[in-house]
N, C-alpha and C positions, 0 to 999 in steps of 0.2 A: 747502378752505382751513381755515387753524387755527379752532377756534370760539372763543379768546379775544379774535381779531379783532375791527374796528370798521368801519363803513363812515360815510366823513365825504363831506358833499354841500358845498358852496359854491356860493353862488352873488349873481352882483350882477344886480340890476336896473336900467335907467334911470331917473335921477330928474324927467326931466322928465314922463313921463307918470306921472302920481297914480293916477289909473282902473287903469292894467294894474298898478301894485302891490298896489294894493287888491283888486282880480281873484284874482290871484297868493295873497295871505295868507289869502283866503275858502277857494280849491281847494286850498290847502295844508294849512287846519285840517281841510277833508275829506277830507285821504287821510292826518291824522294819528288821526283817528276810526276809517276805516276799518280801518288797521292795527294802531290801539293804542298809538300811540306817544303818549307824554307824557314834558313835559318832559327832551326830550333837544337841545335849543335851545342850542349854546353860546354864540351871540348870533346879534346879528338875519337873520344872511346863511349861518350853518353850522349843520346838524342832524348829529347823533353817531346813529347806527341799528345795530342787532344785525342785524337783517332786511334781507337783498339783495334782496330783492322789494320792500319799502318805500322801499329809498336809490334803487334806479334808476326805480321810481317819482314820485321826488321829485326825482329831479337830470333826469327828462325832463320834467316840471312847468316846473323852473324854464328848462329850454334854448329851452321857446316864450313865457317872459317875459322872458327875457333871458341869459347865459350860464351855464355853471354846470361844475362840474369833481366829479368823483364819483372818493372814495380809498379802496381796501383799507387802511387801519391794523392793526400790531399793538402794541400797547401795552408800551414798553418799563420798564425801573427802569435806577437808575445803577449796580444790581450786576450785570445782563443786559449791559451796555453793558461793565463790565468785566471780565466773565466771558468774552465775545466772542462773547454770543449773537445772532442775526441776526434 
């Protein structure tokens, strides 16, 4: 895959359990330790990662706390868009 690429993880949690979020955001700060990732949070439910080894770590994290959807992105401009780059 292009290495300009991004990998975008999502994910929603249920809100009635408090514990498995709390659970959730402890094991998540340790597999961002793990791999190094800092601040790539674009809010509170989506991580931005360079590393495929990190996002599907993280998007199979969140699949046993609740759902989560894991994206190849490549990062467009509006002159790629009308250039008719893909």
């Amino acid at each position: 895959m292009a290495s300009r690429g991004v990998w975008i993880v999502d994910w929603d949690l249920p809100q009635k359990q408090a514990s498995q979020r709390v659970a959730f955001y402890r094991a998540l700060k340790a597999l961002r330790k793990k791999y190094g990732v800092e601040n790539h949070m674009s809010s509170q439910s989506v991580m931005i990662l360079h590393n495929q080894e990190a996002a599907k770590a993280v998007h199979l994290l969140a699949r046993r706390y609740g759902r989560s959807n894991l994206y190849w992105a490549i990062p467009q401009t509006v002159n790629d868009l009308d250039n008719g780059a893909e």
